[in-house]
C-alpha positions as CSV (number, residue, x, y, z in Angstrom):
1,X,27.7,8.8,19.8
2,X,27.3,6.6,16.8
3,X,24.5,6.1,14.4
4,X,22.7,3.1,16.1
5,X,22.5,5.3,19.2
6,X,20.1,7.9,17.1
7,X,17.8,5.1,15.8
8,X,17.6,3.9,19.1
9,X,16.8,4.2,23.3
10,X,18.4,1.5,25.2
11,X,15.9,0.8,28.1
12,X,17.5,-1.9,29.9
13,X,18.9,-1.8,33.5
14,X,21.9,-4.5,32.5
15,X,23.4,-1.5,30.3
16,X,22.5,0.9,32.6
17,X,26.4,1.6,33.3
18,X,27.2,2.0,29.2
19,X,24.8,3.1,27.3
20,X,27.3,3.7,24.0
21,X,27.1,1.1,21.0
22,X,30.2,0.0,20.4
23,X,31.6,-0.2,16.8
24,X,32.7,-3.9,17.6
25,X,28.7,-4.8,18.6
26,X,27.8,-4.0,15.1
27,X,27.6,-7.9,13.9
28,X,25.8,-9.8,16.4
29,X,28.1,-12.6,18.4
30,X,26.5,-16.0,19.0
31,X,27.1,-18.6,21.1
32,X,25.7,-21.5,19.6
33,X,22.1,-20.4,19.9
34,X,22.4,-17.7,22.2
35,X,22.5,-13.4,22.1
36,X,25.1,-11.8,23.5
37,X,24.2,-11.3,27.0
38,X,24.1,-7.7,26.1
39,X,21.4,-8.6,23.2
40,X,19.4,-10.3,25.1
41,X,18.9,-7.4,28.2
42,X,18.3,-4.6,25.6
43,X,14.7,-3.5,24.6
44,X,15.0,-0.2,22.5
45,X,13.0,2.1,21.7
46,X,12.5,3.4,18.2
47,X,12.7,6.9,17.8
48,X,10.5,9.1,15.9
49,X,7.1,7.0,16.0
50,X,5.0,9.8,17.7
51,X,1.3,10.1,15.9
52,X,0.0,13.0,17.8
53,X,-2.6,14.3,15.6
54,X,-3.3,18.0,16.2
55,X,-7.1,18.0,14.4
56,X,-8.7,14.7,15.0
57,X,-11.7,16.0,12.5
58,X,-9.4,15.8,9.5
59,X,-8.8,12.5,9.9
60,X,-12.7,11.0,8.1
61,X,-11.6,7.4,7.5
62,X,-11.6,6.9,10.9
63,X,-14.2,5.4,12.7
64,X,-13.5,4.1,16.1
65,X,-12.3,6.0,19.0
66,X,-8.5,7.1,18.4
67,X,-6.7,4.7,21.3
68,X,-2.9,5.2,22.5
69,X,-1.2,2.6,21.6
70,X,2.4,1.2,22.2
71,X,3.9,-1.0,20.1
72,X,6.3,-4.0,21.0
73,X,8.3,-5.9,18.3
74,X,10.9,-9.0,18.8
75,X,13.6,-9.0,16.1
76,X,14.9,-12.3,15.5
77,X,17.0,-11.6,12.1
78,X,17.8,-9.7,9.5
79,X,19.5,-6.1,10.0
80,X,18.7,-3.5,12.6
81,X,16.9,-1.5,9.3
82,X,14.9,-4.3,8.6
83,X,13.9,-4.5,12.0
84,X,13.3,-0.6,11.8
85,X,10.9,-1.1,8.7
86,X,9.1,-3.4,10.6
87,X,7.9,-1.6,13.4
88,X,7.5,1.7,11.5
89,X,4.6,-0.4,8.7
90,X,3.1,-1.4,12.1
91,X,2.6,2.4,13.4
92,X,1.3,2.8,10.0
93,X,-1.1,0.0,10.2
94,X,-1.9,1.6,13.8
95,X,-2.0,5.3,11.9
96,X,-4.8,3.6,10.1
97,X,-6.9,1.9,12.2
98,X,-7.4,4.8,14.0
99,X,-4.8,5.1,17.2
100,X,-2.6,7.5,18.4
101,X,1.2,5.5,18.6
102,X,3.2,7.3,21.3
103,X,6.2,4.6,21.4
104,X,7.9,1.4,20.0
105,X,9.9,-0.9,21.3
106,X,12.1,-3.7,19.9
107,X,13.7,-6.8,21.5
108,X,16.3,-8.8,20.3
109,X,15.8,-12.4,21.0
110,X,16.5,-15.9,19.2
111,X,12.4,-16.4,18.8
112,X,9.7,-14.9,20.4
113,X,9.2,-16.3,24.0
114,X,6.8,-19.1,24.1
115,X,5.1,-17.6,27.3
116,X,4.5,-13.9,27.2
117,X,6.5,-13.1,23.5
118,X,9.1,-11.2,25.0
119,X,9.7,-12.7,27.8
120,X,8.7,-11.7,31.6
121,X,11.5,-9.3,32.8
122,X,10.7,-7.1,29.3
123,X,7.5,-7.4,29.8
124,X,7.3,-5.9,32.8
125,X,9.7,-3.0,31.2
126,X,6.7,-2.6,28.2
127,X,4.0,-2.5,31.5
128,X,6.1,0.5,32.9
129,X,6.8,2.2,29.1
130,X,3.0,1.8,28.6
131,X,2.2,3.6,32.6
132,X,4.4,6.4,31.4
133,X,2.8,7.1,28.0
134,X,-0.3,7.0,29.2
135,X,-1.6,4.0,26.4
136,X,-4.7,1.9,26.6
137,X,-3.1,-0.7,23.7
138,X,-0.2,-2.6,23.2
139,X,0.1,-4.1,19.6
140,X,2.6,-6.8,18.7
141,X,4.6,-7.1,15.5
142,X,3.7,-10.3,14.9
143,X,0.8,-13.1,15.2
144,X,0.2,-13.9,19.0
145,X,-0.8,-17.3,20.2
146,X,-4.1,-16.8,22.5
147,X,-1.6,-17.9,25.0
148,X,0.9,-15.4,25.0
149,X,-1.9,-12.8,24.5
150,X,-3.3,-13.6,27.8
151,X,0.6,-13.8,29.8
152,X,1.2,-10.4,28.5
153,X,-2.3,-9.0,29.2
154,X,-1.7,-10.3,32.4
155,X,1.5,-8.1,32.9
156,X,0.5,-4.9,31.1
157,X,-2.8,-4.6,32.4
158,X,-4.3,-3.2,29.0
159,X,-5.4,-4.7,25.8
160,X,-2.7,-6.6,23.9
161,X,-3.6,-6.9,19.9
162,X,-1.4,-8.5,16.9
163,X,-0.7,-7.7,14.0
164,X,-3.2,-9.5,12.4
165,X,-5.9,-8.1,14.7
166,X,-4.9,-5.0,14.0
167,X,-5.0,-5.5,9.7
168,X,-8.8,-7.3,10.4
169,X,-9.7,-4.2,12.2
170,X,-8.5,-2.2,9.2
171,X,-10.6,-3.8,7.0
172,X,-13.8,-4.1,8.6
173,X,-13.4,-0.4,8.5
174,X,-12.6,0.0,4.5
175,X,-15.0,-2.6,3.3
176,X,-17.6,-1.2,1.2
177,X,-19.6,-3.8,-0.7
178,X,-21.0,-6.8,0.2
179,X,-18.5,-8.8,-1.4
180,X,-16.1,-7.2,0.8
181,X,-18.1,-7.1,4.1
182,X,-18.5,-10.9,3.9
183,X,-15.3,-11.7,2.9
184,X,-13.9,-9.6,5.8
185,X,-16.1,-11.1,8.7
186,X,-15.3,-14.8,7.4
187,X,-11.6,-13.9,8.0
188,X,-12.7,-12.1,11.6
189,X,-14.2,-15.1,12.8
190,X,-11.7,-17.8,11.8
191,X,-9.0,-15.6,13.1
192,X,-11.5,-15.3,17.0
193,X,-13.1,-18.9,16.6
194,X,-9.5,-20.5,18.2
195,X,-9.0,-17.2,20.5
196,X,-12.5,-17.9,22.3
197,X,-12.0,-17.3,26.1
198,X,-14.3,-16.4,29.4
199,X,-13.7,-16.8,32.9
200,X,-15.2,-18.7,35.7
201,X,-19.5,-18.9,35.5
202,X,-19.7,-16.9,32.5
203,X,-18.5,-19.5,30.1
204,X,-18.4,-23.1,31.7
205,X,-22.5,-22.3,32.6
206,X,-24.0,-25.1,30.9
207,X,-27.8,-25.6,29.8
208,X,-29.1,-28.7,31.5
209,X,-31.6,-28.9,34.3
210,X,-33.0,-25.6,35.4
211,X,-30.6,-23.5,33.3
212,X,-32.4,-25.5,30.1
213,X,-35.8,-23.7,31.4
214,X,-37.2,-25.9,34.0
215,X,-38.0,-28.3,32.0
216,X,-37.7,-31.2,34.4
217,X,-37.2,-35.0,34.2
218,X,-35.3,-35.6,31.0
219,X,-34.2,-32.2,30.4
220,X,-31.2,-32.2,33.0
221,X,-27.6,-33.4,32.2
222,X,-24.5,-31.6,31.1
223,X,-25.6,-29.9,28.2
224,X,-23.3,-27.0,26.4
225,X,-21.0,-24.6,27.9
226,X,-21.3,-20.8,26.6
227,X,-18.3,-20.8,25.1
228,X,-19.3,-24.3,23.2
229,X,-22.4,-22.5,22.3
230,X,-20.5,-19.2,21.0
231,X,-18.4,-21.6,19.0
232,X,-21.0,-23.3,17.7
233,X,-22.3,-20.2,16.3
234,X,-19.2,-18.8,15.0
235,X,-18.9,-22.3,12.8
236,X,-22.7,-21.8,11.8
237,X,-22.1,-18.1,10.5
238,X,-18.6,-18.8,8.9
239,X,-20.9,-22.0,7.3
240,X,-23.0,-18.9,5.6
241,X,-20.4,-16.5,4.3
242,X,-18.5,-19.1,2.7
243,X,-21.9,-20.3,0.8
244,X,-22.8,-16.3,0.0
245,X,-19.4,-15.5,-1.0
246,X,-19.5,-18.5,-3.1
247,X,-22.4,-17.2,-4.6
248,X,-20.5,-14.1,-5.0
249,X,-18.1,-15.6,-6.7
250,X,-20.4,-17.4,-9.8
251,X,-21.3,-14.2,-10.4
252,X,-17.6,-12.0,-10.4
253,X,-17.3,-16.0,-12.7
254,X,-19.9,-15.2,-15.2
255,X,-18.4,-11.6,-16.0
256,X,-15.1,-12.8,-16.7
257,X,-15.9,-15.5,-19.0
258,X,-17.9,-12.9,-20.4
259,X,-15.2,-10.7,-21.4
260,X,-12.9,-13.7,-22.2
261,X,-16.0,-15.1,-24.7
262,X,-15.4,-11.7,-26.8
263,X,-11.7,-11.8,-26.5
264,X,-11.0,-8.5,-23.8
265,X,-7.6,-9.2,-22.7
266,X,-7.3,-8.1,-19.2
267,X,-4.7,-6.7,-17.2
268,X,-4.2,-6.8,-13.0
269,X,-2.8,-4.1,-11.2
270,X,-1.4,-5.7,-7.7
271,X,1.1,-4.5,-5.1
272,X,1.9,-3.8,-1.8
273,X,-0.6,-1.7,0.3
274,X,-0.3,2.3,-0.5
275,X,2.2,1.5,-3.1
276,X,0.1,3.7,-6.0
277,X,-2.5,1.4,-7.1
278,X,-5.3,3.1,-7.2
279,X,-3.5,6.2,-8.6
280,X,-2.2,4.7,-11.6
281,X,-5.5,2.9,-12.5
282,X,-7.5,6.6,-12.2
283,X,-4.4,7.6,-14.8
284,X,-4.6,5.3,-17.4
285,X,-8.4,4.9,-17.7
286,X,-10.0,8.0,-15.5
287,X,-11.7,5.6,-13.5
288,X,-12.1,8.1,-10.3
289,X,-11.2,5.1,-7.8
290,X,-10.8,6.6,-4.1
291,X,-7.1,7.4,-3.4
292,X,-5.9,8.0,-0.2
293,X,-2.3,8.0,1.4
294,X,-3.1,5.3,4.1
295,X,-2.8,0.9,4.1
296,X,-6.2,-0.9,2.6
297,X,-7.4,2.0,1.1
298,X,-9.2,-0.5,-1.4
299,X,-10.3,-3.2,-0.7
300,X,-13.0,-3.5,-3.2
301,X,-11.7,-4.9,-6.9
302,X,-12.7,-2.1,-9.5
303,X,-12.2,-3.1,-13.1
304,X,-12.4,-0.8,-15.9
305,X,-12.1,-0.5,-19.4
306,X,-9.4,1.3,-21.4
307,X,-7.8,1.2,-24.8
308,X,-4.4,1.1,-26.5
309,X,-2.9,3.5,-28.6
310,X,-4.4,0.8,-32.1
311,X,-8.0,0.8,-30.6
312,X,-7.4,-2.3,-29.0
313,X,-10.0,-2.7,-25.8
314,X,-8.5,-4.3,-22.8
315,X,-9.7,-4.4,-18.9
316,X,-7.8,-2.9,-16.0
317,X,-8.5,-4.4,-12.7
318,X,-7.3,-2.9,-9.3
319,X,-6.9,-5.4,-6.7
320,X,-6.4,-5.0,-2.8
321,X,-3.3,-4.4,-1.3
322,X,-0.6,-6.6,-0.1
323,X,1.6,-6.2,3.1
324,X,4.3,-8.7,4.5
325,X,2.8,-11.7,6.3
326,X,-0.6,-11.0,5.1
327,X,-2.5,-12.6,7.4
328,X,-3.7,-16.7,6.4
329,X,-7.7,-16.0,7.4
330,X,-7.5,-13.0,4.7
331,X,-5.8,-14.7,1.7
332,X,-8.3,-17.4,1.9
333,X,-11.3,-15.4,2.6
334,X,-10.3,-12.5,-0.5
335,X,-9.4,-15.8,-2.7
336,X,-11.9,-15.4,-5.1
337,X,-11.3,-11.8,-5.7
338,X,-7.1,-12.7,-6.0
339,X,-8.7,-14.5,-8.7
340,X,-9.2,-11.7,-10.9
341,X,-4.6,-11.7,-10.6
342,X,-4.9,-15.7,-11.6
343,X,-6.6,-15.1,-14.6
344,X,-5.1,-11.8,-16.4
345,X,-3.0,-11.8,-19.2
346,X,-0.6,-9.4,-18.1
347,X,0.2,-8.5,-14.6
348,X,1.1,-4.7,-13.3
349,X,3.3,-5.1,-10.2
350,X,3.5,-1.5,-8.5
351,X,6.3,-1.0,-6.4
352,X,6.6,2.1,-4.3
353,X,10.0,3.5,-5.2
354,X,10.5,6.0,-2.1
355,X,9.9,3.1,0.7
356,X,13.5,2.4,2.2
357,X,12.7,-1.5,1.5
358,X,10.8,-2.0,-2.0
359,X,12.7,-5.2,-2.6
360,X,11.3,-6.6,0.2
361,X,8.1,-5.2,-1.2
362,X,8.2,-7.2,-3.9
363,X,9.6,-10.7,-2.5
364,X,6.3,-10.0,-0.1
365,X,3.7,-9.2,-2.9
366,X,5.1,-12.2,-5.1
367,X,4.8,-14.8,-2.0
368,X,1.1,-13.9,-1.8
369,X,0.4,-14.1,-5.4
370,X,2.0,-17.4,-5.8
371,X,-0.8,-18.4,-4.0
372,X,-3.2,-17.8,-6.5
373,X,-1.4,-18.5,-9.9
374,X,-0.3,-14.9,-10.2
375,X,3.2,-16.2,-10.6
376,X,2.6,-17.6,-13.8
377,X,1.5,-14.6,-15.3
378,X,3.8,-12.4,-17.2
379,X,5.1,-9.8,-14.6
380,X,5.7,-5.9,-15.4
381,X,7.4,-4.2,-12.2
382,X,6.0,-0.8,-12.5
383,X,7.7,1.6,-10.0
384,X,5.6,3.8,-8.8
385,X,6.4,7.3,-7.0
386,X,9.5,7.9,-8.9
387,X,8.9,11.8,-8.0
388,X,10.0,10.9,-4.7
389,X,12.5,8.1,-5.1
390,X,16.3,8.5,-4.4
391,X,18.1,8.0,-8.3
392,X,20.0,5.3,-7.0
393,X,17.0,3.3,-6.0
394,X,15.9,3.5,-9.2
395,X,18.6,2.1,-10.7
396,X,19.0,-0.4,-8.9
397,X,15.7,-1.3,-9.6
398,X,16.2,-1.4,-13.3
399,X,19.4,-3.5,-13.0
400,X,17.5,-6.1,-10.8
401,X,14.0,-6.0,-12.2
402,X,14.1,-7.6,-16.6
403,X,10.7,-5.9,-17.2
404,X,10.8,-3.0,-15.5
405,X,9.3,0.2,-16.1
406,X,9.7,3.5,-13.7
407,X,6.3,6.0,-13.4
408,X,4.8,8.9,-11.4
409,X,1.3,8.4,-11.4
410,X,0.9,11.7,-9.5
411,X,3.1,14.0,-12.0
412,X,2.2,11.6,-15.3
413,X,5.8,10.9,-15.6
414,X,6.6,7.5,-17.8
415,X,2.9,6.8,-18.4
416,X,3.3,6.5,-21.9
417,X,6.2,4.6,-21.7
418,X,4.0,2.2,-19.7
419,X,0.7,2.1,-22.0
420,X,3.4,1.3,-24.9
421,X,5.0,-1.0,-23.0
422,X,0.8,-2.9,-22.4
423,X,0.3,-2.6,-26.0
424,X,3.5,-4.8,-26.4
425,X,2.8,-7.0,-23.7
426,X,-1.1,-8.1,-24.2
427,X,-1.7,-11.0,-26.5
428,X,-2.7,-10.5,-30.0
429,X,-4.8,-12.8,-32.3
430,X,-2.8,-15.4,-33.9
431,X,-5.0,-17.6,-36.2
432,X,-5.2,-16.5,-39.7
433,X,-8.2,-16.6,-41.8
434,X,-9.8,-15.5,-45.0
435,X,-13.4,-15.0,-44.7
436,X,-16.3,-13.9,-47.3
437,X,-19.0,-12.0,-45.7
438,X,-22.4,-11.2,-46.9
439,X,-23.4,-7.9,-46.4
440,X,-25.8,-8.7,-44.4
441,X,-23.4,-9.6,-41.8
442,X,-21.9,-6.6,-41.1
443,X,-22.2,-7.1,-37.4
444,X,-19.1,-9.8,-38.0
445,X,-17.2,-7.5,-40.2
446,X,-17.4,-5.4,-37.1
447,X,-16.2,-7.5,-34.6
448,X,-13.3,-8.2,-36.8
449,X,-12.0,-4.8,-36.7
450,X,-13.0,-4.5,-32.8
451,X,-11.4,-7.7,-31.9
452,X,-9.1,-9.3,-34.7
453,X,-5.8,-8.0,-36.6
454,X,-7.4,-6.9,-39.9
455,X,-4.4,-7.4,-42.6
456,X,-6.2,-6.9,-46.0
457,X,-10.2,-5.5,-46.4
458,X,-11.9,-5.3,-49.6
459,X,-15.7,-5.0,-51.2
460,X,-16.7,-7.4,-53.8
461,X,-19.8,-8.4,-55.3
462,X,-20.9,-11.5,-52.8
463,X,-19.5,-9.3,-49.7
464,X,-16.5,-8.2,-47.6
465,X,-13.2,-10.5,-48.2
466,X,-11.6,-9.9,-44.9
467,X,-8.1,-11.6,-44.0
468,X,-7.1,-11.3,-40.6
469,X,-6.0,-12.8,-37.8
470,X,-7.9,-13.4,-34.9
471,X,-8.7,-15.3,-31.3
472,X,-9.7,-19.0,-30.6
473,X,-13.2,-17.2,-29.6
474,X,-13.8,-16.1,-33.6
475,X,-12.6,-19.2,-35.6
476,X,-15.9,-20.9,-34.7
477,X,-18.4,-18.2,-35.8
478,X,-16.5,-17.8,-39.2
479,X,-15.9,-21.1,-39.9
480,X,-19.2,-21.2,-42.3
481,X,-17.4,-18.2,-44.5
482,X,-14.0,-19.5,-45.0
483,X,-12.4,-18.8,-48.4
């Protein structure tokens, strides 16, 4: 028995007679487009995916009845680890939002089956998985068309969710403020408004002639269809959250360009989901953000204040979490908090050191920042966990990573190294001036030493001679007493 045959369950009658892996199957053949006939009759099972929780009451994040869910996964490429990683973040994702996972499958195809996703015959397989594990759910590793949602419905008999589904749902539960709230339900209803659907009378009823009221001559004709009217609506109330969160957004605006006005560099601490965000913000400026070890834990940007070893002020802003293929509805509808990325001076990327795929992590986290400008930001790679890492990881980290520092934000370890290696890294003032200041403006003198490089003070007779060097935002106001 060889290593593939512990990761996984072959549930396939075409290898019913063999059920071994051979050595000689461990690089996939093709024939011009096509699987191995073998590849293309195996569905497996990924082991080790049971969720059984054995005190429900524990578990206070969530919200909604815990379902039984399956989950189904077609792997197109990559390695079988990759494919491995994939389906496990989805149980985790599942973990979160509440449900119970009792199995996971994974079929190998060329592409996802335009009709059902997996195709008909394992379809029918997942509907006799899901019968024996008693489930109420299937969810999908990957974003379903409403078409193939409805074809594998059809076959299961259950609910059939995505994977974005499944990430909305998780935060709807996590949002706290209002920001957050609106900016989730904006992404919610662009994500249903093209997966409307209704059967028979109950959507194609339409509002002329007596269903208009009785109104009579001149009320009667073909009027609107439910679901046309449901639509409708949905592009009315996604009209309003764009307008409040826009709103919002002048506000989180006026803050920033606050801080910028008196010269607070500002620092953005982004990553992939549960990679140590939140943690290493509460350690560097005892902020007391929630931490929890679940996805989309925060969603809600915190920024706080916090110093360097000089006195120098700076801001640290936590942002939400990424994950791979981030869903399009949530990058644009979070866009305007992303923003607080887009505009830092310095950019904390937290990697998770223990997860078996952090580069990944990162070619994921840098996709979705690229979106927003965060790319041309100066990037530290802050690995994170490093209490739990295997050495080698680490290293290989280092190697690959040219700013690179490794941390525990749990046991402390390399926190200094990193404030040090902030100090370094944030901009300092660069315009030299020599200034004369009456006495009477000792409010400048102390702005100066709060927000400028003070090189050389001294006390005279008409005032304080300060030479320094300081920010754009200062040359105007002392202007009057150049020397």
């Amino acid at each position: 028995m060889t290593e593939r045959t512990d990761l996984f369950e072959f549930r396939a009658s075409a290898l019913a007679d063999d059920d071994s892996w051979h050595e000689q199957d461990a690089d996939f053949r093709f024939d011009g487009d096509q699987l191995d006939r073998e590849e293309r009759a195996a569905m497996r099972r990924v082991a080790g995916l049971s969720t059984e929780l054995e005190d429900v009451t524990e578990v206070e994040y969530r919200q909604l009845r815990l379902e039984r869910v399956v989950l189904a996964g077609v792997w197109t490429e990559g390695t079988v680890e990759d494919a491995e990683n994939s389906i496990r973040e989805l149980a985790a994702l599942a973990e979160t939002a509440g449900s119970t996972v009792l199995a996971g499958v994974i079929q190998r195809r060329q592409r996802p089956d335009a009709a059902t996703f997996l195709g008909s015959g394992k379809a029918e397989e997942l509907r006799d998985i899901v019968i024996a594990e008693g489930a109420d759910t299937v969810v999908c590793d990957g974003e379903l068309t409403p078409g193939q949602r409805r074809a594998l419905e059809d076959v299961v008999k259950v609910k059939v969710i995505d994977r974005t589904a499944l990430i909305l749902d998780i935060f709807a539960q996590h949002a706290k403020s209002r920001e957050g709230k609106a900016q989730v339900e904006l992404a919610q209803l662009q994500y249903l408004l093209p997966r409307l659907r209704g059967w028979g009378e109950s959507m194609s009823r339409q509002a002329g002639g007596q269903a208009a009221g009785g109104q009579g001559m001149g009320s009667r004709g073909p009027g609107e269809t439910k679901i046309e009217l449901d639509r409708r609506r949905i592009n009315t109330r996604v009209a309003k959250l764009k307008r409040e969160i826009k709103d919002m957004k002048t506000n989180r605006d006026t803050k920033r360009s606050s801080r910028r006005h008196h010269g607070v560099p500002s620092v953005a601490i982004a990553g992939y989901t549960n990679a140590g965000k939140s943690s290493l913000l509460n350690r560097l400026t005892g902020a007391g953000v929630l931490v929890e070890n679940q996805l989309f834990a925060t969603l809600d940007p915190t920024v706080r204040r916090a110093e360097t070893e000089d006195g120098r002020v700076y801001t640290l802003a936590d942002t939400v979490g990424f994950v791979r293929a981030l869903p399009t509805q949530l990058v644009e509808a979070f866009r305007s908090t992303l923003e607080e990325v887009g505009d830092a001076d310095l950019l904390l990327h937290v990697v998770d050191g223990s997860h078996p795929d952090p580069e990944g992590q990162i070619t994921a986290v840098r996709g979705v920042l690229s979106e927003v400008g965060g790319d041309q930001i100066k990037e530290v790679i802050v690995v994170n966990k490093a209490d739990a890492a295997a050495p080698e990881v680490l290293d290989r980290l280092r190697r690959h990573e040219k700013h690179c520092v490794v941390v525990s934000a749990r046991t402390g370890e390399g926190l200094e190294e990193l404030r040090d290696l902030i100090a370094r890294e944030l901009p300092r003032p660069e315009i030299p001036v020599t200034v004369l200041l009456p006495y009477d403006r000792g409010d400048l003198v102390n702005r100066l030493h709060r927000e400028a490089d003070v090189i050389e003070s001294e006390h005279t007779e008409h005032g304080t001679r300060v030479h320094a060097k300081v920010r754009p935002t200062l040359v105007g106001e002392l202007t009057a007493y150049a020397v």
